[in-house]
C-alpha positions in Angstrom: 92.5 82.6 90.2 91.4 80.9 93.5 90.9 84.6 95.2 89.8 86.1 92.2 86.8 83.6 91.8 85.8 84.2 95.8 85.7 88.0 95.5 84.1 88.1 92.2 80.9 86.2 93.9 81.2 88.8 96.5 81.5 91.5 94.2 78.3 90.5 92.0 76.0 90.1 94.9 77.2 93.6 95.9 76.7 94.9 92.8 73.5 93.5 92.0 75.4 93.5 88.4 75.8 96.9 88.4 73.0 99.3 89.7 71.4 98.1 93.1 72.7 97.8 97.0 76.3 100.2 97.0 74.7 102.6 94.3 72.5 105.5 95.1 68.8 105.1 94.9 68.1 108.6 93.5 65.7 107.4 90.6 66.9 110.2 88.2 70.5 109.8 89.1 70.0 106.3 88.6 68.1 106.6 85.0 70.0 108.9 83.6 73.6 106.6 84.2 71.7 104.0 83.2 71.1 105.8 80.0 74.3 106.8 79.3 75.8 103.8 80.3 73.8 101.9 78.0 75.3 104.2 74.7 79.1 103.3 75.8 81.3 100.7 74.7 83.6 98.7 77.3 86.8 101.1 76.3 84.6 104.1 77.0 83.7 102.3 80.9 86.8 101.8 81.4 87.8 105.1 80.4 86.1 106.7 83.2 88.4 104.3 85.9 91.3 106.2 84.6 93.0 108.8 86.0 96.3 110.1 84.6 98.5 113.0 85.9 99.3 116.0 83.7 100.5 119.8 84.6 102.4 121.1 87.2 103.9 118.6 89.0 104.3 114.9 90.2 104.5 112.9 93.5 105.7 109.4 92.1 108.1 108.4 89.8 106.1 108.2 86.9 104.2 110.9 84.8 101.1 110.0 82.8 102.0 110.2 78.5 99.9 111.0 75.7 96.7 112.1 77.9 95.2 114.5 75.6 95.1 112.3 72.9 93.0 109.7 75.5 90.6 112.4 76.9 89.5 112.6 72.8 89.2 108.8 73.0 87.6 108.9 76.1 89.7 107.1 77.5 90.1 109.3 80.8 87.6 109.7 83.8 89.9 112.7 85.4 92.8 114.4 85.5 94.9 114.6 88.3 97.5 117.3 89.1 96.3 120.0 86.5 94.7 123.4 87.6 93.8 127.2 86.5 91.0 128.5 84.9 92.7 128.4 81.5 94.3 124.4 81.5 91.3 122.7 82.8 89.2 125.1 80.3 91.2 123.9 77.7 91.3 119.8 78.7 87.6 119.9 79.9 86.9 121.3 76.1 88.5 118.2 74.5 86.6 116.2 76.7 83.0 117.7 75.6 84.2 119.0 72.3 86.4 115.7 71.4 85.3 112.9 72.9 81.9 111.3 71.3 79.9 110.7 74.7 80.9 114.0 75.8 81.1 113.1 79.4 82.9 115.4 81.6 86.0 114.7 83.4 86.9 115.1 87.4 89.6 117.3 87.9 91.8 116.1 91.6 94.8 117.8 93.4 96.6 117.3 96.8 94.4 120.2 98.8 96.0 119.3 102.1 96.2 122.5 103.9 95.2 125.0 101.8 94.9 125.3 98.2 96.8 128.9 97.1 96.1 130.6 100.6 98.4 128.2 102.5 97.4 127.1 106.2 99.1 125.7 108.9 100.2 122.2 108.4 97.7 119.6 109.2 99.5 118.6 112.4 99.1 122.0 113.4 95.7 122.8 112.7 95.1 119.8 114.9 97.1 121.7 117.6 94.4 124.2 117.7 92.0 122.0 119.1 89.3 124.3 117.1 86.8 122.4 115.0 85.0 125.1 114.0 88.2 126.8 112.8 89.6 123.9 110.7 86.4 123.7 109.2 86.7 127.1 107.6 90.2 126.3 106.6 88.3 123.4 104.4 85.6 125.8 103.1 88.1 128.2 102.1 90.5 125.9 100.8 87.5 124.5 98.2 86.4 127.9 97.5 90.3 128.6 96.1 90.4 125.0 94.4 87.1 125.7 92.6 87.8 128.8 91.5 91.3 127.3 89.9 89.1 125.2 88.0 89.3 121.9 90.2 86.6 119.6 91.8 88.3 116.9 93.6 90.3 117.4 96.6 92.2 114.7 98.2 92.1 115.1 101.7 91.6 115.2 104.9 94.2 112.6 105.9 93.1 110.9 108.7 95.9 108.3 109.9 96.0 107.5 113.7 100.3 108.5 113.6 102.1 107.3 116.5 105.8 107.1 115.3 107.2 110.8 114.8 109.9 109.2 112.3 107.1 108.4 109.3 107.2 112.4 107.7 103.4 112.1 107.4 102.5 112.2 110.5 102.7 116.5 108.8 99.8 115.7 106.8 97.4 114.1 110.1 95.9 115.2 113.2 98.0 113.1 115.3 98.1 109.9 117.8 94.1 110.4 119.2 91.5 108.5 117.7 88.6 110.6 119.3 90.0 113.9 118.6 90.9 112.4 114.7 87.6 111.4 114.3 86.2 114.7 115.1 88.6 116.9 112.7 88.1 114.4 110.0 84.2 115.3 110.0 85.2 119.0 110.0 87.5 118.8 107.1 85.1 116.8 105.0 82.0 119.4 105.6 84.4 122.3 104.9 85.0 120.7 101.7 82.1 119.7 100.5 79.7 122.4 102.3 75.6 121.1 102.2 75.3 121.2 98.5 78.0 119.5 96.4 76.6 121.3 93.5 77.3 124.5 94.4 80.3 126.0 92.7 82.7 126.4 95.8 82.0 122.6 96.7 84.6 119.6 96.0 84.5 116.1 96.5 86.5 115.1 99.7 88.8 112.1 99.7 89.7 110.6 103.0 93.0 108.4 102.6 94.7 107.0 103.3 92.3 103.6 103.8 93.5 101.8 106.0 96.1 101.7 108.9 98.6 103.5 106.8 99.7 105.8 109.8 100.8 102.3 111.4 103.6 101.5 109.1 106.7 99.0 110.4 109.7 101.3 111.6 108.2 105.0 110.3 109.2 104.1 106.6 107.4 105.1 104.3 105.2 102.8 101.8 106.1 100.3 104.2 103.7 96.7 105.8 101.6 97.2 108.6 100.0 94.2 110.6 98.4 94.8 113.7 95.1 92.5 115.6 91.4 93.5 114.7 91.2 94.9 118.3 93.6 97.7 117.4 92.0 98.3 113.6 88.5 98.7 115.1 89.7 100.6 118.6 92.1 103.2 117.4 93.3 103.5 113.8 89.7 102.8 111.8 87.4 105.3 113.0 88.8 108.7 112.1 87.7 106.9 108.4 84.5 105.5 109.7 83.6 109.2 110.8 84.0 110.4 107.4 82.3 108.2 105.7 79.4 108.7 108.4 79.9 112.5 107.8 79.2 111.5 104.2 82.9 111.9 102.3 82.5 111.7 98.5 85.3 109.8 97.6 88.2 107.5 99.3 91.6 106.7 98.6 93.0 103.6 99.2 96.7 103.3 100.7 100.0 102.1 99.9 100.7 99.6 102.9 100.1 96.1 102.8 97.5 95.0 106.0 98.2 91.8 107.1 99.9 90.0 104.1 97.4 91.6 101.6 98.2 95.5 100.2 95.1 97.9 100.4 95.0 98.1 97.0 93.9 94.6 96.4 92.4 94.1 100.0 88.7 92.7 99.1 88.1 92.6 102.8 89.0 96.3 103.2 87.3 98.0 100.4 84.2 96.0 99.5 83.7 94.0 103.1 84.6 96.8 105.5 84.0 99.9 103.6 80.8 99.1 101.7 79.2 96.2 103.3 79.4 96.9 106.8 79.9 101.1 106.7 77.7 101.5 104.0 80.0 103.6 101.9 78.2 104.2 98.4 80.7 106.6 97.1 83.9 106.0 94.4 87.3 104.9 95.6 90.8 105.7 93.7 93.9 104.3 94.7 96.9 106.0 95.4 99.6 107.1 92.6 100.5 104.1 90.7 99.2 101.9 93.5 98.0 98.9 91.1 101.6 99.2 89.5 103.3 98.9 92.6 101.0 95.4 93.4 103.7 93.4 91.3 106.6 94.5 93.8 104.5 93.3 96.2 104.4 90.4 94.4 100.9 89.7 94.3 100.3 88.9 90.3 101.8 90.4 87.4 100.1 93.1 85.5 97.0 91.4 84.1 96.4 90.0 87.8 96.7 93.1 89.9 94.4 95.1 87.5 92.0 92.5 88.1 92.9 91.9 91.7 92.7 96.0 92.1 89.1 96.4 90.7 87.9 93.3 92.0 88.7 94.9 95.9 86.8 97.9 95.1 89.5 100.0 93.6 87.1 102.3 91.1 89.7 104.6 89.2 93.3 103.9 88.8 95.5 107.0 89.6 98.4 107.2 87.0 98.9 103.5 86.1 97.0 103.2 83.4 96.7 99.7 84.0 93.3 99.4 84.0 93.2 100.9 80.5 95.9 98.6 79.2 94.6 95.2 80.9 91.1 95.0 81.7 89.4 94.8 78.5 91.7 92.0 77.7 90.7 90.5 80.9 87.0 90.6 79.4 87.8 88.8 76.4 89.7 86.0 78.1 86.4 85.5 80.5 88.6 85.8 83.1 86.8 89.2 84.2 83.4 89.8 84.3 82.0 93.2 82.7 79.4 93.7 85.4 82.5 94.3 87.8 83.6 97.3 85.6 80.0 98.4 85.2 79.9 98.9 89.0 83.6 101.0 88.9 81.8 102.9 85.9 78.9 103.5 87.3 80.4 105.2 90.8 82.5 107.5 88.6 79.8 109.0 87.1 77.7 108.9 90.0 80.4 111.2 91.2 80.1 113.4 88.3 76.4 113.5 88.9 76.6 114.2 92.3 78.8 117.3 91.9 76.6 118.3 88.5 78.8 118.3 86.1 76.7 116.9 83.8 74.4 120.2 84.2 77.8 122.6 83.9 80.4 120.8 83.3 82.9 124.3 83.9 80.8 125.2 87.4 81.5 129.0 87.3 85.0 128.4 86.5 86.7 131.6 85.4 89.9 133.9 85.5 87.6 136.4 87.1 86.2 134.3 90.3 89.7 133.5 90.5 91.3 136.8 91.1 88.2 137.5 93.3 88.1 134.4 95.5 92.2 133.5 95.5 94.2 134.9 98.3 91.6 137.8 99.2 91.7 139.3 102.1 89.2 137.6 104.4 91.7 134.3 103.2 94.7 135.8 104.3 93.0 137.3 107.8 92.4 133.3 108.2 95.5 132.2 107.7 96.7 134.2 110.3 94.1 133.4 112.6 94.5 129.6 112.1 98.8 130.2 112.5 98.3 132.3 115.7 95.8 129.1 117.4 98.6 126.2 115.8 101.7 127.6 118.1 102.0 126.0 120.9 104.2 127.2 123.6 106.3 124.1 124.7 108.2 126.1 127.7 108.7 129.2 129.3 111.0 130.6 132.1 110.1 134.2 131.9 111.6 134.8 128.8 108.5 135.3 127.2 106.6 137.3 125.8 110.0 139.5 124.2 109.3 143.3 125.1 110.1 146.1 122.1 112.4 147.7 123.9 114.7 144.9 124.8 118.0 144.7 122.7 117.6 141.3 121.1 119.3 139.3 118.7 117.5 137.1 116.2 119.8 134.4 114.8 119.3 131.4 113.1 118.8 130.1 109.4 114.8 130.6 110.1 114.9 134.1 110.9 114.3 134.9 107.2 113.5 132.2 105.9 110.6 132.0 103.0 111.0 128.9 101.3 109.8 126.7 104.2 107.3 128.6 105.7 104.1 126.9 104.2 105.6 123.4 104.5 105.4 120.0 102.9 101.7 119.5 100.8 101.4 123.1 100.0 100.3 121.9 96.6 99.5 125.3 94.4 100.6 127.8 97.4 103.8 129.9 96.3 106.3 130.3 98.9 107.3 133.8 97.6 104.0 134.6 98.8 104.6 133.7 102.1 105.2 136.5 104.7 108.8 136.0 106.6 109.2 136.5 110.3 112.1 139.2 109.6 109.8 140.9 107.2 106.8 141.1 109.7 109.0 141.8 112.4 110.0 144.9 110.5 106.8 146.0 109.5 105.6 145.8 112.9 108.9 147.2 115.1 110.5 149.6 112.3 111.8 151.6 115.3 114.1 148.9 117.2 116.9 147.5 118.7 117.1 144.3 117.2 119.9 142.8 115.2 120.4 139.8 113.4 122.8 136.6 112.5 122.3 133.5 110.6 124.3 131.9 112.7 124.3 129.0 110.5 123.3 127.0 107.1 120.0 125.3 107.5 121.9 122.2 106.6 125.6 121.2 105.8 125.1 117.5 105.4 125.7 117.5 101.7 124.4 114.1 101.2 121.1 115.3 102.7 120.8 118.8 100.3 121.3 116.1 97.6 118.4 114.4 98.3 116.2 117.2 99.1 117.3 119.8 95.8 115.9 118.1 93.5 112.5 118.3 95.2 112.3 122.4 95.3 114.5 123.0 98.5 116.6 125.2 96.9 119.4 124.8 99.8 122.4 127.4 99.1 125.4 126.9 101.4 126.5 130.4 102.9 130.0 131.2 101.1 131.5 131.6 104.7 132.2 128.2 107.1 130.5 127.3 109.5 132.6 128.6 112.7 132.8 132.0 111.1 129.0 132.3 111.5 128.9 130.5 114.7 131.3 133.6 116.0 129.1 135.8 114.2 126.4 134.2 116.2 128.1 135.0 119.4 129.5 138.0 119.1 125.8 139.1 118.3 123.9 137.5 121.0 126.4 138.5 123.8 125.4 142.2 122.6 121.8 141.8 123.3 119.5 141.1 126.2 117.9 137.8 125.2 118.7 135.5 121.9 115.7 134.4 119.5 117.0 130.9 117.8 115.1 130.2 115.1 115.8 126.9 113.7 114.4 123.5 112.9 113.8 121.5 109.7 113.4 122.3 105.9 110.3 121.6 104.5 111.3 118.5 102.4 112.4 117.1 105.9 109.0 116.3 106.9 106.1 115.1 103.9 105.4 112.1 102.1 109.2 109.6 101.3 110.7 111.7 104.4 111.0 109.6 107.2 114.0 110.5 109.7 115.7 107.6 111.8 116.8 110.5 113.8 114.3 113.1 114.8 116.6 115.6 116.8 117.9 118.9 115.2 120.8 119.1 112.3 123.5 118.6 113.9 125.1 121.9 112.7 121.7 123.9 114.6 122.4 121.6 117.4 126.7 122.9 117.5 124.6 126.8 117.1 122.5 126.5 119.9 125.1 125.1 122.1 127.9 128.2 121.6 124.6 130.5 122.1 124.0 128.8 125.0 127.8 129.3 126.1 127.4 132.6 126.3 125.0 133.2 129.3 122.5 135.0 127.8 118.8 133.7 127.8 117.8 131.7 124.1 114.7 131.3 123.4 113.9 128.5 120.8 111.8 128.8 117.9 110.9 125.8 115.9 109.6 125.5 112.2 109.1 121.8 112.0 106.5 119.4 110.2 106.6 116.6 113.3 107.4 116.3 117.1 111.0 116.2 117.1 113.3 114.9 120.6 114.3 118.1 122.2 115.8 116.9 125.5 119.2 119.0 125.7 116.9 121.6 124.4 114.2 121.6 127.0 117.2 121.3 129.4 118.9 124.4 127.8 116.5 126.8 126.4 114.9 129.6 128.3 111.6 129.2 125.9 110.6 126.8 123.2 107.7 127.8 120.8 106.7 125.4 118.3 105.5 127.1 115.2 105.0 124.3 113.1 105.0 125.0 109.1 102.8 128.1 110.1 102.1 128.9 106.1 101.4 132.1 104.1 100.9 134.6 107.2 103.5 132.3 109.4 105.6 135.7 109.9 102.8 138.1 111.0 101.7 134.9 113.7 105.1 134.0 115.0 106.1 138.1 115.4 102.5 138.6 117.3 103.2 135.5 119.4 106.6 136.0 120.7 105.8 139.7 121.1 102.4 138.6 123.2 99.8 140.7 121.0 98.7 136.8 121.0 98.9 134.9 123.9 99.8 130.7 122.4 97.2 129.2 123.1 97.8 125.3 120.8 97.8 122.0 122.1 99.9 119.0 121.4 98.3 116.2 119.3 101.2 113.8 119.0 103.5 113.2 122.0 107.3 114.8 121.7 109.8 111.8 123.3 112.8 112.3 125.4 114.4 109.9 122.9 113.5 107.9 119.8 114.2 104.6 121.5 110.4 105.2 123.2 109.0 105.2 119.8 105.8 104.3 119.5 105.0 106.5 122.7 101.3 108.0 123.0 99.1 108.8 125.9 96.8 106.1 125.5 98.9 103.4 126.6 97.9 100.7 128.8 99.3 98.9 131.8 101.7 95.7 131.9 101.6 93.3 134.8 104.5 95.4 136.0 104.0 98.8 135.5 107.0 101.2 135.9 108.1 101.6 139.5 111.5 101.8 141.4 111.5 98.1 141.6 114.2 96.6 139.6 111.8 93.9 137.4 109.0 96.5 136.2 108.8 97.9 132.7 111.0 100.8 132.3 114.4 102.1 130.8 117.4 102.0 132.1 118.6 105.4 130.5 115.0 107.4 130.7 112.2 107.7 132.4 109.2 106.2 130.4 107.5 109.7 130.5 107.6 111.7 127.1 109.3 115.2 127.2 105.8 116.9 126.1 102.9 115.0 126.7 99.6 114.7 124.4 98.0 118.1 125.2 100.5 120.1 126.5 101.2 123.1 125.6 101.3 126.4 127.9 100.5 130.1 127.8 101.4 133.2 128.8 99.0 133.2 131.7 98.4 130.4 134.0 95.1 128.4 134.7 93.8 126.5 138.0 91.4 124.0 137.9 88.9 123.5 140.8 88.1 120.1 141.9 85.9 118.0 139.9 81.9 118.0 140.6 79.9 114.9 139.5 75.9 115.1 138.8 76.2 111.4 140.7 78.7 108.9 141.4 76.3 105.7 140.3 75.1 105.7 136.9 73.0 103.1 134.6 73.6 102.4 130.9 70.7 104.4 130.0 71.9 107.9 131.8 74.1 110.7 131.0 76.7 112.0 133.5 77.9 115.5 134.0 81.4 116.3 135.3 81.4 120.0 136.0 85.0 122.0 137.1 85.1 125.6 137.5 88.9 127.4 135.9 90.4 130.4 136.5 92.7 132.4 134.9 95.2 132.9 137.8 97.9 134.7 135.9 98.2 138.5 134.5 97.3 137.9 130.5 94.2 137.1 129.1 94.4 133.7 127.8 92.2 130.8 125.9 92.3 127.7 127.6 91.7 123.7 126.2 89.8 121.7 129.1 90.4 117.9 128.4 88.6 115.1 129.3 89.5 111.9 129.8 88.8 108.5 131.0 89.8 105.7 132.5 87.6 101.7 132.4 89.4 100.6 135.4 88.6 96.9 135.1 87.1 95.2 131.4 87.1 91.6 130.0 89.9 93.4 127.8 93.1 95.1 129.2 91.8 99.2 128.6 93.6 102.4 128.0 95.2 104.3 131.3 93.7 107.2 129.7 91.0 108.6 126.4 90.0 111.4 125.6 86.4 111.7 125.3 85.8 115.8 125.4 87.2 118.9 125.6 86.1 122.9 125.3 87.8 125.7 124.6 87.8 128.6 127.1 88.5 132.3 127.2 89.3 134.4 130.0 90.5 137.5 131.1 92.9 137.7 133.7 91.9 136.7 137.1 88.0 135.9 135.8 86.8 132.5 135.9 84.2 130.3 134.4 82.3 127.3 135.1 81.9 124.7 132.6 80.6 121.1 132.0 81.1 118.3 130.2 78.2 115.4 129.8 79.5 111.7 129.2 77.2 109.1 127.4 76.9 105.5 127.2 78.4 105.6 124.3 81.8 107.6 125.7 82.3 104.6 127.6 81.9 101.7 125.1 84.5 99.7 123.6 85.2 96.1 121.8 84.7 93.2 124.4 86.7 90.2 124.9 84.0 89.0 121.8 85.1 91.9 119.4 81.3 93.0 120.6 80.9 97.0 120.9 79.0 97.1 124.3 80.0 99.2 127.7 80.7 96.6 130.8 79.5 97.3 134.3 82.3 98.6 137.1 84.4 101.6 137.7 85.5 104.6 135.7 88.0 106.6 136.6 87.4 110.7 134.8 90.1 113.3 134.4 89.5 116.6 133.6 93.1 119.1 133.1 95.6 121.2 130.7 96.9 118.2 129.3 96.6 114.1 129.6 99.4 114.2 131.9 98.4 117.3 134.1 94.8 116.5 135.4 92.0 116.0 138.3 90.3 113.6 139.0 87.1 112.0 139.8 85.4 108.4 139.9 82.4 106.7 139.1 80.9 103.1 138.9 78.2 101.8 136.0 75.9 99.8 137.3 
């Protein structure tokens, strides 16, 4: 009660009991909730905080009961996991038809990467370093999701990931706050577009809020507890650029954050988010969030509802707690109704906003649906977006493969279908997904290619158990395992060069899939090994959903391409990629290590009082070097790119100017190619220890072979501020080191002092 009475003080000056500083101050917005407001009862306000699941499928362990019969009580704010023209017709009717305030619900689904026209995983969107591209991923992903009758979309995830094991780190953009930031302002104006009630627009959700990337040991749902240096430098403000960028809606996380879950963190949702950001919009927790505050062990079910809406969580997603709890809270005095008023109220402002009150079915139709679902422009996307996510981790010559060489395909990906759009495909159907073998085909029908599975995806049985039940679908090949290995063989020692195509299933990377070990099965490890044996050049292909430890590989291989979870049009992309009709152009966001004993391992790092040297009492491994095996921003091409020196507009610069750091590249190999500058820099002395390196720019550049182009890149005052030794956000005088290259660890470089 002690906490509750605190927050509750906090909560009503907030409030203004219901309509004033975190509300919007559109008058006729504002009248016309206060009108309807004013007709319901408290059941019907706390109606609109719920929000059950019901269709077509279920990420948690429970499924919401008896929702239609709650919707004609109004007793439901929105419905989460249903979708088509025809089911959210049909519950949207019982809602205006039924329910006797007639108010309309939101309809929410996991749009992570595409809603039926599936996308590259998140992680490798990111790796296209193309803003404007990811952004029309958004905008076409909301135009599909409206058209299937839904208005709530809940993404972009935006957790800062550092630890490869947590099988999220699919679902974000990767270790770099900067570059974070900047994809998390795309992916919320794809979404919502300029006008959110236009029928192709949704409400965004950012999530997960907050620090939910920085989970203890890569486990999922697990603590996190980290200084307020570290919140406010690198894991909050990929969240603070959404809500800047204006994201409708945000979800709260699982984790705990310093002794106190998200879920019931005053501090975090009503302190942080609303006081100091300014955040007006409506916040939902995550599935069964509020339950899962009792295993926590923070109150029993009475006390984490309160606890819950008290922080600032507005609708409860599939608990139905609030529904069950917080009108006897009310009569006990032991909640005050103004608190729910204020959830209330920001639910229906979100209604408003999105007019639904004006249409509550916004063009929704079987007919938009067939036109705007999987069209063509959608599809020539997806392709577009899977070409720029591949990122080409090494290459001895083997690549790009050549027609008319005899080559040998072999490995449990090769025709693979099942895994090709990846974890968080929500409504996208696999079947629909275009195989490599099947656009290799279509492509080379005239060819010398043959073809060997070489081996099971998997034959840890304990593993298929765990992922079957989940849609994996993993069938054990009636032979054993060394008969296809000799297959294997006795195929690649036929051909020229050997195309390995292996990596993980889909239901090996996502939400509740963390990996202790992130190196290959061990059963495509044995595969790649007796290819190896044979002499002939392998080149690796990887379908994967995070950065994996590839050190025998990188030692072994002849090529590595990472393809990611490539989605619908992964086949055509890979094919025109290893072929070189596209030249890989894609760029790590998340560092691959050399082992998963340097985990966490990013760029950003900073220096000990011993930094690594030869000297036996520095900070280093015994085993390893401390260098990861692909750094952030590596990623090569089929061409090759030199860099001039870099060319500063002045050396000497005061708070108050800009600075231009110009460097001329050249395409100095025989392909035309699209290049990724990267900027970086370097605060070489502070009243706080800084990074060795941040990336503060970067521009994307095309050139034919042999041509070269000048660019430049302007730093600000702002590029170079950070949090003082007095949590103050401020720039200090002295010198900057600035790098300009291909990658964070390949780079010139340049200083500069601030006066």
């Amino acid at each position: 009660m002690k906490l509750y009475k605190v927050v509750l003080a906090s909560c009503l000056v907030v409030s203004g009991l219901g309509a004033t500083a975190q509300t919007s101050k559109n008058a006729k917005m504002d009248a016309y909730i206060k009108g309807l407001m004013a007709k319901m009862t408290l059941d019907e306000k706390i109606g609109q905080l719920n929000l059950p699941s019901i269709g077509f499928d279920v990420t948690g362990p429970i499924l919401s009961q008896g929702v239609e019969e709650k919707i004609e009580q109004g007793l439901v704010g929105g419905v989460f996991n249903t979708y088509t023209p025809v089911a959210v017709r049909k519950l949207q009717e019982l809602a205006l038809k039924k329910s006797r305030l007639k108010i309309p619900l939101l309809f929410g689904y996991d749009v992570i990467h595409g809603h039926r026209t599936i996308f590259p995983i998140p992680l490798g969107l990111a790796a296209t370093w193309d803003l404007p591209l990811i952004q029309k991923t958004a905008r076409a992903a909301a135009d599909e999701a409206t058209a299937d009758g839904l208005n709530w979309v809940f993404s972009p995830m935006v957790d800062i990931a550092r630890d490869p094991r947590w099988g999220r780190v699919s679902e974000g953009s990767g270790e770099d706050t900067w570059l974070g930031s900047k994809i998390a302002v795309a992916m919320v104006k794809g979404y919502q577009g300029n006008d959110l009630r236009k029928d192709d627009a949704v409400l965004a959700c950012v999530k997960h809020f907050a620090l939910y990337g920085a989970i203890e040991s890569g486990r999922d749902y697990n603590v996190v507890d980290m200084s307020e240096r570290k919140m406010m430098e690198t894991y909050l403000p990929p969240y603070k650029a959404a809500v800047d960028a204006g994201v409708a809606t945000v979800m709260s996380s699982f984790n705990e954050i310093n002794g106190v879950p998200a879920a019931a963190n005053h501090w975090l949702l009503t302190d942080l988010l609303r006081k100091k950001w300014g955040f007006n919009g409506m916040v939902a927790t995550d599935y069964t969030a509020i339950m899962e505050l009792m295993n926590h062990g923070v109150g029993d079910a009475a006390e984490v509802s309160k606890l819950a809406l008290v922080a600032g969580n507005d609708m409860d997603m599939v608990s139905d707690l609030y529904i069950t709890q917080l009108k006897k809270l009310v009569q006990a005095k032991k909640l005050d109704v103004a608190v729910i008023d204020l959830a209330c109220r920001r639910v229906l402002e979100s209604k408003y906003r999105l007019g639904l009150f004006d249409d509550p079915y916004r063009n929704i139709s079987e007919a938009r649906a067939q036109k705007n679902i999987m069209n063509a422009e959608k599809l020539d996307l997806a392709k577009q977006a899977a070409e720029k996510s591949i990122v080409l981790l090494k290459n001895d010559n083997a690549l790009p493969l050549k027609a008319g060489q005899k080559i040998a395909f072999v490995g449990p990906m090769v025709k693979d279908q099942r895994d090709l759009i990846g974890n968080w495909s929500g409504a996208g159907d696999w079947k629909k997904a275009v195989t490599f073998w099947d656009a290799l085909q279509a492509q080379y029908p005239d060819n010398n290619f043959t073809y060997a599975k070489g081996c099971n995806v998997l034959d840890n049985q304990e593993l298929i158990n765990k992922l079957n039940p989940h849609g994996a679908e993993i069938v054990l090949d009636s032979r054993t395992p060394q008969q296809m290995i000799d297959e294997a063989v006795a195929t690649a020692k036929d051909a020229d060069v050997v195309v390995a195509f292996v990596g993980e299933t889909f239901g090996m990377s996502g939400e509740a899939a963390s990996r202790s070990d992130i190196t290959l099965p061990q059963n495509q490890q044995t595969l790649l090994k007796a290819l190896r044996a044979t002499g002939k050049p392998v080149v690796l292909v990887l379908m994967n959903g995070r950065p994996l430890v590839l050190q025998w590989e990188n030692d072994n291989m002849a090529a590595i391409v990472e393809t990611w979870f490539a989605g619908t049009k992964a086949g055509d992309a890979i094919t025109d990629v290893l072929f070189g009709k596209y030249n890989p152009s894609g760029k790590l966001t998340m560092t691959f290590p050399r082992s998963v004993g340097q985990i966490p391992l990013y760029y950003s790092a900073k220096n000990t009082g011993r930094p690594m040297s030869e000297e036996k009492y520095t900070s280093k491994y015994l085993d390893i070097p401390n260098t990861p095996l692909y750094a952030f921003g590596h990623g090569l091409s089929y061409t090759t790119f030199g860099y001039s020196d870099i060319k500063l507009s002045k050396t000497t610069i005061k708070a108050t100017d800009n600075l231009q750091a110009t460097v001329t590249i050249t395409n100095t190999g025989k392909y035309d190619g699209e290049e990724t500058a990267q900027l970086y820099i370097r605060d070489m002395i502070g009243s706080v220890t800084r990074p060795v390196k941040e990336l503060k720019g970067f521009q994307k550049v095309f050139l034919k072979a042999g041509e070269s182009k000048t660019i430049t890149f302007t730093l600000t005052n702002n590029d170079l501020k950070f949090y003082d030794i007095n949590m103050k956000y401020t720039t200090e005088p002295g010198d900057f080191k600035l790098f300009i290259g291909t990658s964070s660890a390949d780079v010139k470089e340049a200083a500069f002092k601030l006066l």
